[in-house]
C-alpha positions as a printed NumPy array, in Angstrom:
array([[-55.924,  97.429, -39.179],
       [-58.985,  98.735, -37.873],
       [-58.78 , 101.573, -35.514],
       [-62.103, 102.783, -33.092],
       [-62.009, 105.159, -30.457],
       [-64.668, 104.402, -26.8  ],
       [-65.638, 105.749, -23.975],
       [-65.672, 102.28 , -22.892],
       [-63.904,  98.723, -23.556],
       [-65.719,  96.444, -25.605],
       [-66.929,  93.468, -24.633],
       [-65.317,  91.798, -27.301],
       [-62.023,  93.184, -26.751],
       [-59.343,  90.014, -25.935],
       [-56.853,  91.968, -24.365],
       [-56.67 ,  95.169, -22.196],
       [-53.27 ,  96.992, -22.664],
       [-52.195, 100.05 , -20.493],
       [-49.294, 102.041, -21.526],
       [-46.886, 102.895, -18.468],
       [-44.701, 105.509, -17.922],
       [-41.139, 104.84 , -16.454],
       [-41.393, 104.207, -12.301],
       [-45.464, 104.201, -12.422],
       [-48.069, 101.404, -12.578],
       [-52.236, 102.531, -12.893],
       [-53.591, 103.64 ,  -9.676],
       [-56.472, 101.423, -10.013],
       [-54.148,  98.379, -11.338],
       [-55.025,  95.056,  -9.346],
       [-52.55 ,  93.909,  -6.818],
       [-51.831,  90.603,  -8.406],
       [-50.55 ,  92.455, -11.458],
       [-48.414,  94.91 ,  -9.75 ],
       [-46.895,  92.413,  -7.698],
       [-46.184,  90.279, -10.757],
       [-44.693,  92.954, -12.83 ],
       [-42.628,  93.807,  -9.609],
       [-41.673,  90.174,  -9.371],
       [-41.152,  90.227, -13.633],
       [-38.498,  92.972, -13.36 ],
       [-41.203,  95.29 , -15.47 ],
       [-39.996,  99.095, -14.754],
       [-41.898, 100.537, -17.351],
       [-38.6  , 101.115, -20.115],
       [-39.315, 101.211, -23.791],
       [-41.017,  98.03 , -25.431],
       [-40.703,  96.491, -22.132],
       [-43.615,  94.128, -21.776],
       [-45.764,  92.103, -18.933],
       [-48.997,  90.007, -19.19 ],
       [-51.328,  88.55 , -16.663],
       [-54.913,  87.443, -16.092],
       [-57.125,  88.994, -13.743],
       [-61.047,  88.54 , -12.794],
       [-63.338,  91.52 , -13.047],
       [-67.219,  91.569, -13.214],
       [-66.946,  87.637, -13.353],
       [-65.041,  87.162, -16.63 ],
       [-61.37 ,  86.84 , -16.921],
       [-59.574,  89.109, -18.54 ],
       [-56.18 ,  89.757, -20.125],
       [-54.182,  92.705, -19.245],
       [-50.735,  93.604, -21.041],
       [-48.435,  96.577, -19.729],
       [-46.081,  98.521, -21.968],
       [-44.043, 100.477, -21.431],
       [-43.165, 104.406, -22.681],
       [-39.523, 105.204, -20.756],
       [-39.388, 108.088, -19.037],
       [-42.814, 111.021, -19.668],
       [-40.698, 113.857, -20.274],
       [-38.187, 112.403, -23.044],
       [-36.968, 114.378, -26.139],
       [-37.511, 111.004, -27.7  ],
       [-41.198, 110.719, -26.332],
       [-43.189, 110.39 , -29.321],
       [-40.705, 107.518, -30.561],
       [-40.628, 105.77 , -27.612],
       [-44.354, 105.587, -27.449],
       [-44.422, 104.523, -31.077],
       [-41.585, 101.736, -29.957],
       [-44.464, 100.952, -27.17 ],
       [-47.307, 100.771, -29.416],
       [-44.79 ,  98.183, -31.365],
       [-44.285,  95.882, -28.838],
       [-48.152,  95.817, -28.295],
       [-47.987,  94.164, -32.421],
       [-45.056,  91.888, -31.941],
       [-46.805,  90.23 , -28.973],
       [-50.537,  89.889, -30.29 ],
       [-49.814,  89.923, -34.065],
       [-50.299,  85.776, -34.527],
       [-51.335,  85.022, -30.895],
       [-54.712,  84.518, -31.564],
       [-55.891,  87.759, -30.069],
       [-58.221,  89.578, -32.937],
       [-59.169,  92.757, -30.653],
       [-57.123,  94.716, -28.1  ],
       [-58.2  ,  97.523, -26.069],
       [-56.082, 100.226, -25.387],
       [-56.491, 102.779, -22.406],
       [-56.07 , 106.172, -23.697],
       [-56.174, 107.929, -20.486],
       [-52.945, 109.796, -19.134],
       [-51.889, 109.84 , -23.021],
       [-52.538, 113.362, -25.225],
       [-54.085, 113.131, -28.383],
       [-50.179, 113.316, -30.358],
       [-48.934, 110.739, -27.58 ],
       [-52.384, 108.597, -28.16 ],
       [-51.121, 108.785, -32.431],
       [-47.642, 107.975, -31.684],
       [-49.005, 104.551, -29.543],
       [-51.302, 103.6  , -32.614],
       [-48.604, 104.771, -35.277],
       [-45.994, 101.995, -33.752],
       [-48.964,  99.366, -33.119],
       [-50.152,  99.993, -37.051],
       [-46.535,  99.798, -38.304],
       [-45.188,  96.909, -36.453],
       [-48.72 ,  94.959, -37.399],
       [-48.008,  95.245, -41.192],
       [-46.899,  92.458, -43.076],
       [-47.245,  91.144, -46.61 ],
       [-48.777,  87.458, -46.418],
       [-50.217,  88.095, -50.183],
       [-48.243,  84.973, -51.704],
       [-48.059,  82.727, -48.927],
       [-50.546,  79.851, -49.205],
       [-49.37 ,  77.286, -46.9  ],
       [-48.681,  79.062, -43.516],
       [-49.815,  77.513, -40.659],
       [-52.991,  79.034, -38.501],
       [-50.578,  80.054, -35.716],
       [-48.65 ,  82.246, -37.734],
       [-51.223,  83.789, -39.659],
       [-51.746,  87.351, -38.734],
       [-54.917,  88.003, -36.369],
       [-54.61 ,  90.854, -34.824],
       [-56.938,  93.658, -36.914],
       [-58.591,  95.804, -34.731],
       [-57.787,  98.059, -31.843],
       [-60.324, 100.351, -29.906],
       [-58.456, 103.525, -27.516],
       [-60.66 , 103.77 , -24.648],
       [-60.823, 107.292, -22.66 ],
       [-58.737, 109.071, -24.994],
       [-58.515, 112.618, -24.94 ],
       [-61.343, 114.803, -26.871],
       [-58.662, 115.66 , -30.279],
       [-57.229, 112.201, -30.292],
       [-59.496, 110.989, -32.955],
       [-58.725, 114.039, -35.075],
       [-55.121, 113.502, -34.885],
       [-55.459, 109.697, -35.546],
       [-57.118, 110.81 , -38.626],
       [-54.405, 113.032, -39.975],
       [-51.508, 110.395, -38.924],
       [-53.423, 107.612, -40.976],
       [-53.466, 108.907, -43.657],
       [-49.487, 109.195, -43.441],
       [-49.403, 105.895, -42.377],
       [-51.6  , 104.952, -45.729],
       [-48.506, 105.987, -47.589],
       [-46.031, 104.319, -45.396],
       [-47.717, 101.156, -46.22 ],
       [-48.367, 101.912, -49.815],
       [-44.379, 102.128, -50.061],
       [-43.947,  98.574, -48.349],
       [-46.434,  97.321, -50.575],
       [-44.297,  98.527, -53.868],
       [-41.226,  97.525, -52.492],
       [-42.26 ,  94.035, -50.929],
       [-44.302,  93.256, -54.261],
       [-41.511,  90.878, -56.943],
       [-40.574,  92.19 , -60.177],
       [-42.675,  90.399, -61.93 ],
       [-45.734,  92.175, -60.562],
       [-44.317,  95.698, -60.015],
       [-42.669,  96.693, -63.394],
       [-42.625, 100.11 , -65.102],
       [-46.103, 100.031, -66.25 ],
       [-47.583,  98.143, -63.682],
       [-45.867, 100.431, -61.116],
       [-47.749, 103.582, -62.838],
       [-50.966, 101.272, -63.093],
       [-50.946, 100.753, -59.458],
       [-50.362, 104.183, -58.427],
       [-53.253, 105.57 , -60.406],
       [-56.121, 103.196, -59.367],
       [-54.291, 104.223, -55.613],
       [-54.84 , 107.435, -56.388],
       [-58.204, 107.453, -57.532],
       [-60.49 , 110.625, -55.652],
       [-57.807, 111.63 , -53.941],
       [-57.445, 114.711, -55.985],
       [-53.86 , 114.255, -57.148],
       [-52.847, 115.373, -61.225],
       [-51.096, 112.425, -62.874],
       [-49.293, 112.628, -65.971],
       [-47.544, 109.47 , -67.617],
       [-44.52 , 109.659, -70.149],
       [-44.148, 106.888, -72.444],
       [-40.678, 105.888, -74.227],
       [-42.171, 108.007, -77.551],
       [-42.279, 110.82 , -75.686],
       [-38.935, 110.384, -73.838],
       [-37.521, 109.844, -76.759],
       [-38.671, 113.43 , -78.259],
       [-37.322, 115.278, -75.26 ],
       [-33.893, 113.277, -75.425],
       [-33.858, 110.902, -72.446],
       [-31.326, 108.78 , -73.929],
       [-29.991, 108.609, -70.091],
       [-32.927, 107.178, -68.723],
       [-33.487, 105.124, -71.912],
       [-30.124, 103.595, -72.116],
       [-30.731, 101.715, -68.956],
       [-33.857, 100.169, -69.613],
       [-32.957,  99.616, -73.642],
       [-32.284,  95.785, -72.801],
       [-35.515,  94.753, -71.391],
       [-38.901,  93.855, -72.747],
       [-40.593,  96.036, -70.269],
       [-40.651,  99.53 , -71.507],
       [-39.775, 102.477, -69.492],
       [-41.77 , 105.346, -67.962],
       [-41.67 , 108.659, -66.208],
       [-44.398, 109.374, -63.993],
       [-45.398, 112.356, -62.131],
       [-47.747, 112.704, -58.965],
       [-48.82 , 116.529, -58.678],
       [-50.454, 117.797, -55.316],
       [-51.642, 121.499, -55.389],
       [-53.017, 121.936, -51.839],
       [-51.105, 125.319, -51.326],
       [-51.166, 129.127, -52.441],
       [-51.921, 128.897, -56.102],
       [-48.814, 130.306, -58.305],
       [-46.085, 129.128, -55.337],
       [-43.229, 127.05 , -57.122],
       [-43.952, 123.483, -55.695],
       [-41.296, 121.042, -54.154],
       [-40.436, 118.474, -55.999],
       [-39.447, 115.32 , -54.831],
       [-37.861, 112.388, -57.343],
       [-37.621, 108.572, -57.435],
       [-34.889, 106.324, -58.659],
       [-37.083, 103.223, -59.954],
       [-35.129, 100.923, -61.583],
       [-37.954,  97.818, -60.674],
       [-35.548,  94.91 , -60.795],
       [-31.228,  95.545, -61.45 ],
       [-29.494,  92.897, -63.102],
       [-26.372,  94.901, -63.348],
       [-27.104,  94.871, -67.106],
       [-24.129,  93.894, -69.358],
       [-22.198,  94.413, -66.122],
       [-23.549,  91.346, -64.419],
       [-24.194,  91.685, -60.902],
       [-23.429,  88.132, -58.987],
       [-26.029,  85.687, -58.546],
       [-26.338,  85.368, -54.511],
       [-28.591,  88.227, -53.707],
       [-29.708,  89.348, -56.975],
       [-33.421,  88.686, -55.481],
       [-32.773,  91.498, -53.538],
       [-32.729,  93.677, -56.22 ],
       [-36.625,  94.486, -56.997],
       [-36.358,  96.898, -53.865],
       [-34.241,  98.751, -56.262],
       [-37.284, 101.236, -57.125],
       [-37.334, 102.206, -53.474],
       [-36.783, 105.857, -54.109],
       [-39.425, 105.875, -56.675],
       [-41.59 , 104.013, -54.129],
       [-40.899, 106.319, -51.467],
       [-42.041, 108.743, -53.57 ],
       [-45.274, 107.505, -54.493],
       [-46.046, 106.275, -50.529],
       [-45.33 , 110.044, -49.577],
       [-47.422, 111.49 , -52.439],
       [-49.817, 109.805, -50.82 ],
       [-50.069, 110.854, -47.488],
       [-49.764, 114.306, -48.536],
       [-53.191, 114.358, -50.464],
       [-54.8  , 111.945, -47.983],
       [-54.206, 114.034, -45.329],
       [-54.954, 117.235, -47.289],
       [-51.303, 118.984, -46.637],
       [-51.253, 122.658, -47.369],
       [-48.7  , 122.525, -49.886],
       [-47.943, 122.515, -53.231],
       [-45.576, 118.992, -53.975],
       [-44.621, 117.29 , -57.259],
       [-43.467, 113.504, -57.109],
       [-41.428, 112.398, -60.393],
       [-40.751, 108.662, -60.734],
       [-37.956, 107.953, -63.514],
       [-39.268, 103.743, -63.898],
       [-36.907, 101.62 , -65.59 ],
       [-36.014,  97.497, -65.502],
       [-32.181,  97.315, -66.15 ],
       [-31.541,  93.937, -67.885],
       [-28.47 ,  92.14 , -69.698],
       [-30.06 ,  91.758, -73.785],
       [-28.591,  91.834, -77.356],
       [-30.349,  95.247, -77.115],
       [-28.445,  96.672, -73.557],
       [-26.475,  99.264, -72.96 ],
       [-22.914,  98.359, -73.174],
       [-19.605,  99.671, -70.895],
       [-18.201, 101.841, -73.311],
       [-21.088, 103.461, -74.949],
       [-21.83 , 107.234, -74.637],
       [-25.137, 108.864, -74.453],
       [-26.925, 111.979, -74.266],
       [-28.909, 113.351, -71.548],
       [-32.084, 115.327, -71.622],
       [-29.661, 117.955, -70.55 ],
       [-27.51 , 118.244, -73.515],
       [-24.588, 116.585, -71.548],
       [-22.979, 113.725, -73.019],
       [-22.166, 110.478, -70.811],
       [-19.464, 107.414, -71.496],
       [-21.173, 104.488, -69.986],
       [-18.398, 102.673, -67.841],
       [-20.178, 100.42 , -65.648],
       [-23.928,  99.646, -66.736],
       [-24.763,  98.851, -63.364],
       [-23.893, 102.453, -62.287],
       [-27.201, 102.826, -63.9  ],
       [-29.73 , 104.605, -60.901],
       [-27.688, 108.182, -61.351],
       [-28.311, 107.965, -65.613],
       [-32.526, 107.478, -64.828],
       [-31.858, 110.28 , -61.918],
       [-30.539, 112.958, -64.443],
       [-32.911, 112.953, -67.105],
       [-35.751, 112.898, -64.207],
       [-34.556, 115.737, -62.451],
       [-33.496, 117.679, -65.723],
       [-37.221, 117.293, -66.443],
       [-38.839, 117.915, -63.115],
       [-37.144, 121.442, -63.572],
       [-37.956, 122.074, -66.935],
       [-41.29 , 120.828, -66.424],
       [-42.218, 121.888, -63.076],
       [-40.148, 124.856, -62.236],
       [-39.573, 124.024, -58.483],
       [-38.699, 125.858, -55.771],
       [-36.709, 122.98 , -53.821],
       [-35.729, 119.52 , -55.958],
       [-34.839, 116.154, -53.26 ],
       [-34.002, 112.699, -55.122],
       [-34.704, 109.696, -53.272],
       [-32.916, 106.931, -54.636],
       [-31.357, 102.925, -53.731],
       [-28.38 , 104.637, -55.415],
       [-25.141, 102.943, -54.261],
       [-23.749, 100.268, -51.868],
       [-20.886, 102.401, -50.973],
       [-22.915, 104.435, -48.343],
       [-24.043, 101.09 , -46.974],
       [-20.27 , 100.685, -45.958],
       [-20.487, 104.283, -45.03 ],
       [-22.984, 104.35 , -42.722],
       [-24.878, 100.687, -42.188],
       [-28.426, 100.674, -41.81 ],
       [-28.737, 103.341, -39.433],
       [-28.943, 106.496, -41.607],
       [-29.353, 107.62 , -44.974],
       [-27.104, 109.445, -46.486],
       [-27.26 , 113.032, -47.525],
       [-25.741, 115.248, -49.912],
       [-27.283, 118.911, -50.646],
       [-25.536, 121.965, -52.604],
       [-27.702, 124.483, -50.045],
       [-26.799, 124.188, -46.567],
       [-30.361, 125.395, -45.956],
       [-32.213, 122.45 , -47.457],
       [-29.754, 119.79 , -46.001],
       [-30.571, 121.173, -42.491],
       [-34.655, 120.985, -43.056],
       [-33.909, 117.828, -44.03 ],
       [-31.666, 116.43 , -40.754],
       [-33.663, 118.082, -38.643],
       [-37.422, 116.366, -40.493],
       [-35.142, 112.925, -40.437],
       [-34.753, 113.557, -36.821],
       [-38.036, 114.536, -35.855],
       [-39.547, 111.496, -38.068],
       [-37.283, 108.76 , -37.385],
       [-36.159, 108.24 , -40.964],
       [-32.739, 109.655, -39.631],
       [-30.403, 111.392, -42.514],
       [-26.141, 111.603, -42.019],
       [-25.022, 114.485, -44.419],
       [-21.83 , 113.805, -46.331],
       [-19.526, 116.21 , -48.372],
       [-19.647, 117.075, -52.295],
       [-16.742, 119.326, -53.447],
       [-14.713, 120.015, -56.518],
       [-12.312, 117.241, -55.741],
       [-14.565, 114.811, -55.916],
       [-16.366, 116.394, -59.352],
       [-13.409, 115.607, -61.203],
       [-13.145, 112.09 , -60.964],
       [-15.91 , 111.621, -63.099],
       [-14.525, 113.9  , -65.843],
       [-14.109, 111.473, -68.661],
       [-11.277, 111.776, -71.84 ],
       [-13.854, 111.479, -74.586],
       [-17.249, 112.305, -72.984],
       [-18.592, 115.206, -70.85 ],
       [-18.732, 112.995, -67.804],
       [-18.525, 108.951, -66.77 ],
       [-20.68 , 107.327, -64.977],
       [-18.5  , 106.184, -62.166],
       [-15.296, 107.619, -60.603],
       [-12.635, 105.355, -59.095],
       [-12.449, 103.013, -56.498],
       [-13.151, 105.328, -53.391],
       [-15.978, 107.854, -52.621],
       [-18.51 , 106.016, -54.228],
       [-21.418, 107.918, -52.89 ],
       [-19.711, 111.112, -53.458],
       [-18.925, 110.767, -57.216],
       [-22.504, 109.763, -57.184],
       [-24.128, 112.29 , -55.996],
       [-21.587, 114.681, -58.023],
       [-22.88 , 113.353, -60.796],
       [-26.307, 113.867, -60.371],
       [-25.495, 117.763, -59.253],
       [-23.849, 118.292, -62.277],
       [-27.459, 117.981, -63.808],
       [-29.187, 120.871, -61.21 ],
       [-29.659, 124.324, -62.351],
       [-27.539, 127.137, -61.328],
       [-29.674, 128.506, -58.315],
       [-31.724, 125.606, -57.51 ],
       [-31.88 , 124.28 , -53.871],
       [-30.81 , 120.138, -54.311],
       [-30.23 , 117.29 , -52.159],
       [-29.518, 113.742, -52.991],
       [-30.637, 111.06 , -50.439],
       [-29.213, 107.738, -50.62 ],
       [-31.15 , 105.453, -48.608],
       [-29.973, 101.807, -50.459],
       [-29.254, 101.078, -46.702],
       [-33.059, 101.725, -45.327],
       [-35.627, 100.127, -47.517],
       [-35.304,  96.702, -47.138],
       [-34.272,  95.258, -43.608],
       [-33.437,  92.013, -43.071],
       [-34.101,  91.718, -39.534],
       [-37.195,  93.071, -37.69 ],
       [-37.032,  96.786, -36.249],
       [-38.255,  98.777, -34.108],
       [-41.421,  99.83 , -36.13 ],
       [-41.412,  97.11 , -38.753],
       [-40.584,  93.338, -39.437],
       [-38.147,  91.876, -42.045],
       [-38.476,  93.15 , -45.379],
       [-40.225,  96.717, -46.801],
       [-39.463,  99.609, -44.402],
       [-41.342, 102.523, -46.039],
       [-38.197, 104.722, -44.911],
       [-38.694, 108.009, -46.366],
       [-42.155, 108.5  , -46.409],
       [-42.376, 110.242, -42.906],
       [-39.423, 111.841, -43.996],
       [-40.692, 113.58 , -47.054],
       [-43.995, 114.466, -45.01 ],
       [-42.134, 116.097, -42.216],
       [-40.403, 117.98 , -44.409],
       [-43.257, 119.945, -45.813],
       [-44.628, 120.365, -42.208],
       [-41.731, 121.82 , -41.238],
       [-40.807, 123.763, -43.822],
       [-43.828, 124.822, -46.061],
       [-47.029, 124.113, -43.536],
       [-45.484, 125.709, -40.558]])
C-alpha cells in the first residue's frame, strides 16, 4: 500500500476520512454529517464507523468518521491502530482506490499508529486466486495523511519498515508447502534481504551432519526436501557487544511423521514454520529500519514426513549437545530442531540473551486460546522485558511455570531424555526440554505462539489466515531493552 503525506487532499482522493476522538466531531464538520452520525448512534468508540456524502466546491464528496475511544487511553496507540483498521475493512474491495486521511489533531506516533492498523488490516494474499470476482478484489492501495504534524513522515518511515517484516512473516506463513520448503524458505529470505546489509550464513545437511545435528536431522530424515539451518546476522550496535539471538522452529509442513497426525486439518500444518518465520519477518524490520543493535536470527528448517527413511517412535538420537534422546512420539518433533538450533546459536554466536519462537505444542492452545502466547524463561529478568514488549506491541505474552517437577517427566529409562512427558503439562515438559539444552548462565525464554500465527477468523489488525504475531514483539524488545 502506498503511503503519501499533503498539505492538501488530492483531487483524486475517493474518500475523506477523519479520525474522532470519543464525545467530539470536527469543528468545521458539515451539519448534515453531524446530525447523521448523531442520528447513526456514532460516539466516536473504537472501530466505530459512519459514512455520508456531502457537496463542497461543487463536487460530491465522501466523508468516513472513525473513531479512536477516549484521547487519553493507556491503550491509545492500539486503539488508533484498531481505527486505522476499520478504515481497511470498509474500503478494502469497495471500489475506493485512494483515501485521504486528515492528520490534524493526531501526533506524528498517533498519525503511525492510524496508518499501522490501515496497512495491516489492508493485507491480504490474493497470489493464487484466479477466479475472484471484481467486487472482491482488493482496491484500496493508496492513502495520502493530509495536515499531519512536521515528524509524522519520519516516524511513518521507521514504522514501515517494521511493518515490511510483519508482512514478510504473513507472506512465509500464508505461502503452501509446496512453495515454502527448507531451501526455498532460505532462497526467499536472501533475495529479501538483498542491500539491506544483513550477514547470512546457510548450513547444509553435510555440514549438520559434521557438527552432530542428529536432532534436527532425525526429523526431517523422511522427506525428499533436505534440511537447513539458517542464520540472519544484524550488527547495527557497539561493535564487540554479545548480540541477542532470537530462534525459529521451521518445520515447513508436519505430517506427524511415523506418528501420523489425522487427516482433517493437516492443511493447516505449513504454518508450522511460524517461529522460523517470525524470525525472518523481525530480522527484517530490524535492518530496514536501521535498529541500533546487535541481533542474530537462527532458523532450524525442516519438512517432517512419514518415509521408509523417517524417524521412528522408539529410536534414540544424539544432539549437537552431546545429549542423547529416545524418540517417543515423532510428531513431538519442533523441540528436537529447537535443541540443536539453540545449542548452535550459542556455540556459534555467543549471545548475550537466547528467545525461541516456535508453533511448538497444541497444549498451550488449550491453555490459553488465541489470546496470548505462552511464555516460559529461566531469568525472571528476560521474561519481564518480554511481557512488558508483548504488552506494549500487542503481540501479548502469558508466562507459565518450568520447575524440577516438571523436568523429570521427561527423564527416560534408556536415554538421557524423551521427547514427550505424560499426558498433562504439555507445554511445560516442552519447554523443559528445550532448557535442558541452554548453558549454565545464559538468559532463555521459550515462546509458544502455535495459538497466534494463523487465525481463522478476522482480527482486529488482520483478516483470516497469516498474523505476523511476533514480529512487533521481537522489535519491541530490542527497543526496550537494548535501544533505550
Amino acid at each position: 500500500m502506498q503511503i503519501h503525506f499533503s498539505s492538501t487532499i488530492p483531487a483524486n482522493a475517493q474518500c475523506v476520512v477523519h479520525v474522532v476522538n470519543k464525545g467530539g466531531l470536527p469543528a468545521d464538520l458539515e451539519a448534515s454529517l453531524s446530525d447523521g452520525a448523531a442520528a447513526a448512534r456514532f460516539k466516536g468508540g473504537v472501530g466505530q464507523h459512519f459514512e455520508g456524502f456531502v457537496e463542497r466546491d461543487g463536487a460530491v464528496v465522501r466523508v468516513a468518521l472513525v473513531g479512536a475511544g477516549e484521547a487519553g487511553a493507556d491503550s491509545r496507540a492500539h486503539n488508533l491502530e484498531r481505527a486505522g483498521a476499520a478504515v481497511a475493512t470498509k474500503y478494502q474491495a469497495s471500489g475506493v482506490e485512494h483515501i485521504a486521511i486528515h492528520g490534524d489533531g493526531l501526533s506524528a506516533d498517533e498519525c503511525a499508529s492510524v496508518l499501522t492498523g490501515l496497512r495491516l488490516r489492508n493485507w491480504r494474499w490474493d497470489t493464487y486466486r484466479t477466479t475472484m470476482k471484481d467486487d472482491k478484489k482488493i482496491t484500496l492501495v493508496e492513502a495520502t495523511v493530509v495536515g499531519a504534524a512536521d515528524s509524522a513522515e519520519a516516524a511513518w518511515a521507521e514504522t514501515s519498515g517494521v511493518l515490511d517484516g510483519v508482512e514478510f512473516t504473513r507472506e512465509l506463513v500464508t505461502e503452501p508447502a509446496n512453495i515454502i520448503y527448507p531451501q526455498s524458505f532460505v532462497d526467499r529470505c536472501v533475495k529479501r534481504f538483498e542491500g539491506t546489509g544483513v550477514e547470512i550464513s546457510v548450513l547444509d545437511e553435510a555440514e549438520m551432519t559434521k557438527l552432530g545435528m542428529g536432532a534436527l536431522l532425525g526429523v526431517g530424515q523422511g522427506s525428499r526436501r533436505d534440511s537447513r539451518i539458517l542464520a540472519i546476522r544484524w550488527n547495527g550496535g557497539e561493535a564487540g557487544d554479545a548480540p541477542l539471538a532470537f530462534v525459529g522452529k521451521g518445520v515447513t509442513f508436519d505430517t506427524g511423521g511415523i506418528s501420523l497426525k489425522p487427516g482433517p486439518g493437516m492443511g493447516d500444518m505449513k504454518w508450522d514454520m511460524g517461529g522460523a518465520g517470525a524470525v525472518a519477518g523481525a530480522m527484517l524490520a530490524l535492518a530496514k529500519r536501521k535498529a541500533k543493535a546487535n541481533v542474530v536470527g537462527v532458523m532450524g528448517l525442516v519438512e517432517n514426513m512419514p518415509d521408509g527413511n523417517a524417524q521412528r517412535p522408539g529410536d534414540v538420537v544424539t544432539s549437537m549437545s552431546g545429549q542423547t534422546i529416545e524418540i517417543l512420539n515423532t510428531d513431538a518433533e519442533g523441540r528436537l530442531v529447537l535443541c540443536d538450533a539453540l545449542h548452535w546459536t550459542q556455540e556459534e554466536f555467543k549471545p548475550a540473551r537466547i528467545v525461541d519462537f516456535a508453533t511448538l505444542t497444541g497444549a498451550i492452545i488449550i491453555s490459553l486460546g488465541h489470546e496470548h502466547g505462552g511464555l516460559f524463561a529461566n531469568d525472571d529478568a528476560l521474561a519481564d522485558d518480554l511481557l512488558g514488549a508483548g504488552k506494549t506491541s500487542g503481540d501479548k505474552m502469558w508466562r507459565l511455570p518450568l520447575g524440577p517437577a516438571y523436568d523429570k517427566l521427561i527423564d527416560s529409562p534408556i536415554a538421557d531424555m524423551q521427547n514427550i512427558g505424560g499426558k498433562g503439562a504439555g507445554s511445560i515438559t516442552a519447554a523443559q526440554f528445550l532448557e535442558r539444552f541452554i548453558k549454565k548462565g545464559t538468559p532463555w525464554a521459550h515462546c509458544d505462539i502455535a495459538g497466534m500465527v494463523w487465525a481463522d477468523k478476522p482480527g482486529a489488525t488482520w483478516g483470516k489466515g497469516a498474523t505476523g504475531f511476533g514480529v512487533r514483539l521481537m522489535d519491541q524488545l530490542v527497543r526496550d531493552t537494548i535501544e533505550s
